[in-house]
C-alpha positions in Angstrom: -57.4 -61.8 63.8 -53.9 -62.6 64.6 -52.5 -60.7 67.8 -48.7 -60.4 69.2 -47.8 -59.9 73.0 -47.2 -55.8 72.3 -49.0 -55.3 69.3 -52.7 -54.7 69.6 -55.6 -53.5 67.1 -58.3 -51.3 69.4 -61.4 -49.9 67.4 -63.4 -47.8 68.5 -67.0 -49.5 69.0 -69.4 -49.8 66.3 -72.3 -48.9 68.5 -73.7 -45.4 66.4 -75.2 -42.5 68.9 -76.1 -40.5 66.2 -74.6 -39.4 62.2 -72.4 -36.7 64.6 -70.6 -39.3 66.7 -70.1 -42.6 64.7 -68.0 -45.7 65.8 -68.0 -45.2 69.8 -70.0 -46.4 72.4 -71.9 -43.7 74.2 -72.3 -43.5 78.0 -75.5 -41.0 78.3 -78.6 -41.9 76.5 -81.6 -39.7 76.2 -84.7 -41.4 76.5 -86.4 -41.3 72.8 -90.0 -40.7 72.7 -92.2 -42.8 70.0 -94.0 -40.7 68.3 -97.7 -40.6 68.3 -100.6 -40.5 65.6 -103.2 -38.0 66.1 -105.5 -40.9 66.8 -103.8 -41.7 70.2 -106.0 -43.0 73.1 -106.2 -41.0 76.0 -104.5 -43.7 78.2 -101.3 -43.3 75.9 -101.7 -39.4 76.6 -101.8 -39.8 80.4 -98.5 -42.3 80.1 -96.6 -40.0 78.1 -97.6 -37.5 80.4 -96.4 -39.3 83.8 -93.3 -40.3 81.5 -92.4 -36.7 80.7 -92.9 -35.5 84.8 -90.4 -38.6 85.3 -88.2 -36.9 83.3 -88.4 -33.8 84.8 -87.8 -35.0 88.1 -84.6 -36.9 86.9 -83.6 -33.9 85.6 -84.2 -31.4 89.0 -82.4 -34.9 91.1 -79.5 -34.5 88.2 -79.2 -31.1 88.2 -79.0 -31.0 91.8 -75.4 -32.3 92.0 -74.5 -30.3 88.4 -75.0 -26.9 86.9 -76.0 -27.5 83.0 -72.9 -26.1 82.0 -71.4 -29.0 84.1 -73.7 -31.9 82.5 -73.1 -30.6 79.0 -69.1 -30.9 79.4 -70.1 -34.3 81.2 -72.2 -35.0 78.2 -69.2 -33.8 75.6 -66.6 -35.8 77.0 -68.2 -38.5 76.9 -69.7 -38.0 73.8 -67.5 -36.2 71.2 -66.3 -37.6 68.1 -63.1 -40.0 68.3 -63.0 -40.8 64.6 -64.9 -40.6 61.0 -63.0 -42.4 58.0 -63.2 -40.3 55.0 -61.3 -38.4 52.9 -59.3 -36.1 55.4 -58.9 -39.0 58.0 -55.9 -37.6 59.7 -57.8 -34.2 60.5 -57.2 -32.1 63.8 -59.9 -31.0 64.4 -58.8 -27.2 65.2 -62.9 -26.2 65.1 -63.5 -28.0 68.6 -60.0 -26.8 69.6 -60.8 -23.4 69.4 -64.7 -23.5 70.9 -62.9 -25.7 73.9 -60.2 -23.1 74.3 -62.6 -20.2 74.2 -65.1 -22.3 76.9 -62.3 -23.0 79.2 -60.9 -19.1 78.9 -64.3 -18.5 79.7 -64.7 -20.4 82.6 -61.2 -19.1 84.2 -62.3 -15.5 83.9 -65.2 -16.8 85.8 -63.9 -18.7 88.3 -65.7 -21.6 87.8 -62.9 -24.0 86.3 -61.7 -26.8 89.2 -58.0 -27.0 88.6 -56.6 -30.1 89.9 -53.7 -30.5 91.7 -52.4 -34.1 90.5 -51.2 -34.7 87.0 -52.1 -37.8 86.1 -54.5 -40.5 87.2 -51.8 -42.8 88.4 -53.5 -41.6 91.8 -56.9 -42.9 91.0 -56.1 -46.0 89.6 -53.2 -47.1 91.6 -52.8 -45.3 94.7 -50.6 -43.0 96.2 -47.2 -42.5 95.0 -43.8 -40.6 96.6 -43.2 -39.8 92.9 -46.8 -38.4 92.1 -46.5 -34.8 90.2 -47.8 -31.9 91.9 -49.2 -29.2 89.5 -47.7 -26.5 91.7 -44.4 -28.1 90.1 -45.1 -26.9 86.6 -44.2 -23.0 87.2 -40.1 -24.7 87.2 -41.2 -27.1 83.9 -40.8 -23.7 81.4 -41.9 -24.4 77.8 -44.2 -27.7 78.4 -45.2 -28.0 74.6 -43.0 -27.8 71.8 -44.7 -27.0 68.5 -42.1 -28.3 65.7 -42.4 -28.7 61.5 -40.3 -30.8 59.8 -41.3 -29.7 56.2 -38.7 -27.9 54.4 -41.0 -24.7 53.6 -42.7 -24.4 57.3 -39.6 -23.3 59.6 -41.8 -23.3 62.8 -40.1 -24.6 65.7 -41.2 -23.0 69.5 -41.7 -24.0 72.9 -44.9 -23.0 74.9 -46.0 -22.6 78.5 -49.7 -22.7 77.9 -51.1 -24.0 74.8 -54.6 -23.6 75.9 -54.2 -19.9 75.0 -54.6 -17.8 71.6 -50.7 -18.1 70.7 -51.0 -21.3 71.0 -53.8 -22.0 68.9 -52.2 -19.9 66.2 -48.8 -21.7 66.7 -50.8 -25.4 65.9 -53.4 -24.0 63.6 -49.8 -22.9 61.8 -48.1 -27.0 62.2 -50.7 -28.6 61.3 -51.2 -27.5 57.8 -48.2 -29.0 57.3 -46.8 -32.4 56.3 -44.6 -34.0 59.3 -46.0 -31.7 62.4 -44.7 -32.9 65.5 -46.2 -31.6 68.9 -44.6 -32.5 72.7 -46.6 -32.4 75.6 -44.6 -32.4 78.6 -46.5 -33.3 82.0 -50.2 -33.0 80.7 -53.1 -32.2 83.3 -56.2 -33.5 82.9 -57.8 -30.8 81.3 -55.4 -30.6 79.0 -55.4 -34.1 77.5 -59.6 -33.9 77.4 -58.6 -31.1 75.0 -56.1 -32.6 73.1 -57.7 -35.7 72.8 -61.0 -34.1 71.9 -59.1 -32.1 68.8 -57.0 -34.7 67.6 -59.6 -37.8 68.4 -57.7 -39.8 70.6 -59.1 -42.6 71.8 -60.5 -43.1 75.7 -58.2 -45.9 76.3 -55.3 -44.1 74.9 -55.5 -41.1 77.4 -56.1 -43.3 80.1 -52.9 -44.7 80.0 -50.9 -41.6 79.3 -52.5 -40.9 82.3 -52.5 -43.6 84.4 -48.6 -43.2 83.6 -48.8 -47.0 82.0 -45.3 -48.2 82.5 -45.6 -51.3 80.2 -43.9 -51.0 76.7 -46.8 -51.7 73.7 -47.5 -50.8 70.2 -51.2 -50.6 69.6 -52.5 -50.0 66.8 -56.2 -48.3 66.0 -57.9 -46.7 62.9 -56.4 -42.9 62.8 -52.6 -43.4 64.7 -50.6 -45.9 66.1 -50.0 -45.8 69.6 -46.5 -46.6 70.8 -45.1 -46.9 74.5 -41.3 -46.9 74.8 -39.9 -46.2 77.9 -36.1 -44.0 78.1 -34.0 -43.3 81.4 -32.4 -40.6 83.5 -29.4 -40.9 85.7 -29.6 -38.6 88.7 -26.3 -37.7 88.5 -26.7 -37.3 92.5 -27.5 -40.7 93.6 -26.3 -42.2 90.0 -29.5 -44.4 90.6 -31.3 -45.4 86.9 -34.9 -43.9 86.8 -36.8 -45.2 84.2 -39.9 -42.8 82.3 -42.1 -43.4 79.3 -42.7 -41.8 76.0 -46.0 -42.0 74.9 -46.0 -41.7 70.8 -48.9 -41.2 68.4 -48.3 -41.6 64.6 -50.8 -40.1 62.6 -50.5 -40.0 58.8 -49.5 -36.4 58.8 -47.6 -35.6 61.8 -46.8 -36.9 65.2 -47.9 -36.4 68.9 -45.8 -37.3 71.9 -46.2 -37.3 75.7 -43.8 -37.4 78.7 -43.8 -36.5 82.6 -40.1 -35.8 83.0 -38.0 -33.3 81.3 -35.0 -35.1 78.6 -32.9 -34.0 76.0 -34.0 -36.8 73.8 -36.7 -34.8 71.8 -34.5 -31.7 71.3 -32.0 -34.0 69.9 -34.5 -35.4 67.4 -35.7 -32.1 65.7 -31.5 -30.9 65.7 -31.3 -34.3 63.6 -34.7 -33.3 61.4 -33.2 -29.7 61.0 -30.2 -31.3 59.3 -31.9 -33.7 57.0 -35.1 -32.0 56.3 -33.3 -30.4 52.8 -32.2 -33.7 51.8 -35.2 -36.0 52.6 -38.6 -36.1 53.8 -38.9 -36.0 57.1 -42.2 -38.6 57.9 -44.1 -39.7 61.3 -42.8 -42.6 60.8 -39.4 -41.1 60.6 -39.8 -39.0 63.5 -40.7 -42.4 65.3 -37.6 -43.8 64.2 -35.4 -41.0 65.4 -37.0 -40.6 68.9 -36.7 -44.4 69.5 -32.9 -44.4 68.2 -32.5 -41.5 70.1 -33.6 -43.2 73.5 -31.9 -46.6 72.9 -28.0 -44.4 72.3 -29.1 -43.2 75.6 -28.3 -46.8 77.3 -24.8 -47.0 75.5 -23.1 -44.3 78.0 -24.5 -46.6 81.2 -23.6 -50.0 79.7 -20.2 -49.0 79.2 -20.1 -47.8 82.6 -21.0 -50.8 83.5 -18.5 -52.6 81.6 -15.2 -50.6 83.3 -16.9 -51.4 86.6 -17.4 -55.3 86.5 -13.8 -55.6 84.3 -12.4 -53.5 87.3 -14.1 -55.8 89.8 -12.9 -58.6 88.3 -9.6 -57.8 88.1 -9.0 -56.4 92.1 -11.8 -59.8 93.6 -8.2 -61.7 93.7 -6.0 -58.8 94.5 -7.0 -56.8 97.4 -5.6 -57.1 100.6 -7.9 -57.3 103.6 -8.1 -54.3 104.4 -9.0 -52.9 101.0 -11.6 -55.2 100.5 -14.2 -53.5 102.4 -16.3 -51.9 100.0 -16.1 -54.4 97.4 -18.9 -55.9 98.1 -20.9 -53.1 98.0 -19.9 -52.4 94.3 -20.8 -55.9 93.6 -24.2 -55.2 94.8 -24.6 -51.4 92.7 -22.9 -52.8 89.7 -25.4 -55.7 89.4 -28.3 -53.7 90.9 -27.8 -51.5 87.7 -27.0 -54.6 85.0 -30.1 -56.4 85.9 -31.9 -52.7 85.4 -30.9 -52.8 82.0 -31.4 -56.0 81.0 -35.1 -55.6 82.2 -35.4 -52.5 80.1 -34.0 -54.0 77.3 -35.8 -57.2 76.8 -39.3 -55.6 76.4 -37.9 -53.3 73.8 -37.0 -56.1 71.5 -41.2 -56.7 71.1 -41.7 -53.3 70.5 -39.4 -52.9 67.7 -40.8 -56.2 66.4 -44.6 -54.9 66.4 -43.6 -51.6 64.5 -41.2 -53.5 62.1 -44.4 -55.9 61.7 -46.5 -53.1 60.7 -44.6 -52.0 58.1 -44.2 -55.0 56.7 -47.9 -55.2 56.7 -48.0 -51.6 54.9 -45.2 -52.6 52.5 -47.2 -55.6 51.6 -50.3 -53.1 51.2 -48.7 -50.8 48.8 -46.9 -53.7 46.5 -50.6 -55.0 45.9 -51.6 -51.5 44.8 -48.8 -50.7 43.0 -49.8 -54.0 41.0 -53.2 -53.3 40.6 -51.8 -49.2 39.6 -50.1 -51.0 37.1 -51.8 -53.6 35.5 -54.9 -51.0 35.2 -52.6 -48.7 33.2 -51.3 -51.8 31.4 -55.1 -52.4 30.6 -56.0 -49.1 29.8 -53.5 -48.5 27.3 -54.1 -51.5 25.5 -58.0 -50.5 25.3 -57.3 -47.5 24.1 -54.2 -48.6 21.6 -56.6 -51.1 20.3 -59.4 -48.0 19.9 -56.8 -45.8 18.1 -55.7 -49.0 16.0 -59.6 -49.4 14.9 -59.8 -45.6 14.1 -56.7 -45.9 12.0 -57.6 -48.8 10.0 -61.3 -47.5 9.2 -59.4 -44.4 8.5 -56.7 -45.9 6.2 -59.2 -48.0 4.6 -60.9 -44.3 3.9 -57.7 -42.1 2.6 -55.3 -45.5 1.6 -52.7 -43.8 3.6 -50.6 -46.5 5.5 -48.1 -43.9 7.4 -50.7 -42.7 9.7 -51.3 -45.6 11.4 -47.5 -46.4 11.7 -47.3 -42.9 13.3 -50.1 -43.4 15.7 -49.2 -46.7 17.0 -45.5 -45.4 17.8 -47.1 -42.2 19.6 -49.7 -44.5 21.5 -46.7 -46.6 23.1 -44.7 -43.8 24.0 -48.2 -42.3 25.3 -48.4 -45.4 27.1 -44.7 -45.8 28.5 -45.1 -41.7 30.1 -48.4 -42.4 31.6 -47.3 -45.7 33.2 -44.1 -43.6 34.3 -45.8 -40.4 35.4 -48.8 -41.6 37.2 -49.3 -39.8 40.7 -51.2 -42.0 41.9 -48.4 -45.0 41.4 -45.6 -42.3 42.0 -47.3 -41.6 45.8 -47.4 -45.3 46.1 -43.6 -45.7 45.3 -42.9 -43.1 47.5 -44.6 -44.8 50.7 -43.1 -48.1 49.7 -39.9 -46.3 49.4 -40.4 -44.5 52.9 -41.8 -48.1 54.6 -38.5 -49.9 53.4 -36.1 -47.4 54.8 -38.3 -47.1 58.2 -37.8 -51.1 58.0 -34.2 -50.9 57.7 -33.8 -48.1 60.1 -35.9 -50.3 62.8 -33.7 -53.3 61.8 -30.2 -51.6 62.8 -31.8 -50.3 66.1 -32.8 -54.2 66.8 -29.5 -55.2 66.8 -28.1 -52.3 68.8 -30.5 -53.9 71.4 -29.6 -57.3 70.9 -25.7 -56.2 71.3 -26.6 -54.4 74.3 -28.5 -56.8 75.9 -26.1 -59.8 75.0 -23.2 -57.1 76.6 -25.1 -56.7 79.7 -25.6 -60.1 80.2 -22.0 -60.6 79.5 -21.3 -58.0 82.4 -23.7 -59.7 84.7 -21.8 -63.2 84.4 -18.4 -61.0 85.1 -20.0 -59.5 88.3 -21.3 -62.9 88.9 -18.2 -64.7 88.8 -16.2 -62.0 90.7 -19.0 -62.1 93.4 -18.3 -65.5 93.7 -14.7 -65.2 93.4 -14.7 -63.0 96.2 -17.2 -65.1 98.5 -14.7 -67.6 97.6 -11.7 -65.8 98.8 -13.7 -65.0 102.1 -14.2 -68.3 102.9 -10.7 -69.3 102.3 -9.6 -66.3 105.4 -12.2 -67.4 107.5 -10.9 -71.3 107.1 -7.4 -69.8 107.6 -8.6 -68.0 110.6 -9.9 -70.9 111.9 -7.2 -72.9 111.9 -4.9 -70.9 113.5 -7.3 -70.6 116.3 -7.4 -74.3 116.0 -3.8 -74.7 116.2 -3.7 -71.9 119.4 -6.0 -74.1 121.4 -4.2 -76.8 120.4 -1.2 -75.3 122.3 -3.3 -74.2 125.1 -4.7 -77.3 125.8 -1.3 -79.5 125.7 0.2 -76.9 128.0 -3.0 -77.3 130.2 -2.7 -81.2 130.0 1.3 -80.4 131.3 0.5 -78.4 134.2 -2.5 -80.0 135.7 -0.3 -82.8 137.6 2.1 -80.0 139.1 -1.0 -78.8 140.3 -2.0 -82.0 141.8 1.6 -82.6 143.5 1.2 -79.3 144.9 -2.0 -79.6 146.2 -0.5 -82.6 147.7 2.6 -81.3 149.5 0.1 -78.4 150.2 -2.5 -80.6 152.4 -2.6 -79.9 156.4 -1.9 -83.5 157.2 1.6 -85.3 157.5 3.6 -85.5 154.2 7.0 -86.5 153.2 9.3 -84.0 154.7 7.6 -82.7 156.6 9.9 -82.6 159.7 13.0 -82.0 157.6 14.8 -78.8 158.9 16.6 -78.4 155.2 15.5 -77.8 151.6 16.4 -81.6 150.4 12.7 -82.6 149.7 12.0 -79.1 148.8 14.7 -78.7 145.7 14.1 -82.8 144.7 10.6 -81.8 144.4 11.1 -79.0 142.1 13.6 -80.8 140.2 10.8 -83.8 139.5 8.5 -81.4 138.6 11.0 -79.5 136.1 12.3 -82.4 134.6 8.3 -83.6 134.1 7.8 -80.1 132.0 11.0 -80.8 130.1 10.3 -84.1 128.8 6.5 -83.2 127.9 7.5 -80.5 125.7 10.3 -82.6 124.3 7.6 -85.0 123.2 5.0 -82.1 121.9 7.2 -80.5 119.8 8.3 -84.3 118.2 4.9 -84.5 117.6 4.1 -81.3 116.2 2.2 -79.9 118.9 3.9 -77.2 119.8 
């Protein structure tokens, strides 16, 4: 079986526990006991015996460290069924919903339910985390599940705190016997998605990354839903730092299940969009998909063209700022590319989601054009089987009564028969429908992977700019410091021929200065004196005359 890098097919065992819990591997076994003919020897008596006080001791050590309420919920979630193909294959299972509800009311009202403080599992799995949710947080969340209906004749849209509680079992008991349901979890506990994925038969490795938090973008696809990761973003509009969170989407056949750990307007937008279009079109899964995902990739349009005015403006001021005004520019440089790498990183792994879902319908479309051929060559066929039965009646009939008319009549009223039962089939209308729906999905898809493409290609675009003007300005830095240096260059230059003037007035002077006999020494006037300071003068003058011919001064 071919595979892609995001696109994954997951089954769900074929290891059978039992006709109740088909296709899934089961983690407790009981010990089966063969069963014995009345003729059994007293030595197989004694070992069933010592067998059945093994058990019993197993049991007392088990039950030691759980009540039996405890080991049959251990049992149950391990244990419960995660999917039967049949008929109704898309089935919430509202049954097991209820009886779970019911035992966990139960259990409050007791006192006996553990309520866990973290969220997720991301704890478990990958350690700590400054980010980890606290369930103390969720009193401040409001309405964390959001029942919704896109069918034209349900108008059932409502936001719940609780839906482990009796409205909220009517509320989904309500969606679900509809076509197009969609239900949003916001910031699940663990409890809560052991329910959930008990009633709408998740699969284990499903809930373990929505809550393990599983920041990798996938499609994967298994038996009753496809599982798709996409991941959105939220600007803090205090820091203006990019923080990146995931929707987790499930696309059953008749409706759709999402999950997410931080509060966005993207899923509100959606159903405002279904709301609008639900009287002119049906509004699909698949649909619903489509919208969320379009929905999250507009949200990176008002950031990339942030991005844009900030490199174009960086550009444009690398080359024109004065020194002093050139302090912080830097530091832009640094957020503005911070953020365009951000992006780009997000982007690129969106590109093999979209092509794993676009993939899949392909695959479906492909699906339904074979059955819509086979729909129609077995009309084709049965038409001709019975126009060639009504021909037979007609002739034995004609050859009966000599009446030719008859037969001209029936043949005409067996092709038209023929032409409104190829035209009015269900069964090919359905499948025209979902090839219809598949096709439009496919183009919808299509147009969002070019809006990545064009962003991604822009953001790169961007990064070069910041690039370039990073190196514009390194470049401009390194052309003061060179100018800096040479004029400290040129100062010592000037220094040290002014050094190289004086040092032999300083060595005639420490001459004339000794406390031995010099010349003029015994002279009562200022002769030697003034010639002296004329030498000396005259010495100065003509050095600088020479530097500053040279260029040294």
């Amino acid at each position: 079986m071919s595979t892609h890098s995001s696109l994954r097919r997951r089954g769900t065992g074929s290891t059978s526990a039992g006709p109740d819990y088909p296709n899934y591997i089961p983690l407790f076994r009981e010990a089966t006991k063969p069963n014995y003919d009345l003729e059994s020897t007293l030595e197989q008596q004694q070992l069933d015996k010592e067998e059945k006080d093994l058990d019993r001791q197993r049991q007392g050590s088990f039950q030691s460290f759980f009540t039996k309420s405890e080991v049959e919920d251990v049992q149950t979630d391990v244990l419960y069924p995660r999917y039967k193909e049949g008929k109704y294959d898309d089935h919430v299972d509202m049954d097991s919903f209820h009886r779970m509800v019911q035992d966990r009311t139960r259990k409050m009202s007791e006192g006996t339910l553990q309520l866990s403080k973290t969220l997720s599992r991301q704890n478990q799995l990958y350690g700590s985390s400054k980010h980890d949710f606290d369930m103390t947080q969720t009193v401040s969340l409001g309405a964390r599940f959001h029942i919704y209906s896109s069918h034209k004749d349900f108008n059932i849209s409502m936001g719940l705190e609780d839906l482990l509680t009796e409205e909220g079992q009517r509320a989904l008991e309500a969606v679900v016997k509809s076509k197009g349901w969609w239900v949003d979890v916001l910031c699940p506990s663990i409890e809560e998605m052991r329910i959930i994925s008990k009633a709408f038969h998740i699969h284990p490795l499903t809930t373990e990354d929505i809550q393990a938090q599983e920041p990798r973008e996938k499609v994967e696809l298994f038996p009753n839903y496809t599982f798709v990761c996409f991941r959105a973003i939220d600007v803090d509009s205090i820091t203006d730092q990019i923080k990146p969170f995931n929707f987790y989407s499930l696309i059953f056949k008749e409706g759709f299940l999402t999950f997410h750990f931080k509060k966005s307007a993207y899923c509100e937008v959606v159903r405002q969009r279904c709301d609008q279009l639900k009287e002119y079109m049906a509004i699909t899964p698949d649909w619903i998909n489509y919208a969320l995902i379009d929905s999250i990739t507009d949200g990176f349009a008002p950031i990339i063209l942030h991005i844009e005015m900030e490199a174009v403006s960086i550009d444009e001021l690398s080359l024109v700022l004065k020194k002093s005004e050139q302090a912080d520019m830097l530091k832009r440089i640094g957020r503005c590319r911070k953020k365009s790498t951000q992006l780009s990183r997000l982007l690129g792994s969106k590109l093999d989601v979209i092509k794993s879902l676009m993939k899949r319908y392909e695959d479906k479309s492909r699906e339904l054009t074979l059955k819509e051929q086979q729909q129609q060559s077995f009309s084709i066929q049965l038409d001709d089987a019975l126009t060639d039965l009504d021909s037979n009646n007609n002739i034995l009939s004609t050859k009966k009564s000599g009446i030719g008319s008859t037969t001209t009549a029936s043949a005409t009223t067996d092709s038209a028969t023929a032409d409104s039962t190829l035209t009015t089939s269900p069964i090919l209308l359905s499948i025209l429908d979902n090839k219809k729906a598949f096709t439009d999905i496919l183009l919808y898809l299509g147009d969002i992977q070019d809006h990545i493409v064009t962003m991604g290609q822009n953001v790169n675009h961007y990064d070069r700019i910041l690039h370039r003007a990073h190196t514009n300005y390194l470049a401009q830095v390194n052309l003061e410091l060179t100018q800096t240096y040479n004029m400290t260059n040129n100062v010592m230059n000037r220094l040290t021929f002014l050094a190289t003037v004086f040092i032999p007035l300083t060595l005639i002077c420490g001459l004339w200065g000794m406390n031995v006999a010099v010349p003029g020494k015994y002279y009562k006037d200022l002769v030697y004196f003034w010639w002296i300071l004329a030498g000396m003068a005259l010495y100065c003058t003509t050095c600088l005359f020479y530097g500053k011919k040279l260029g040294i001064l």
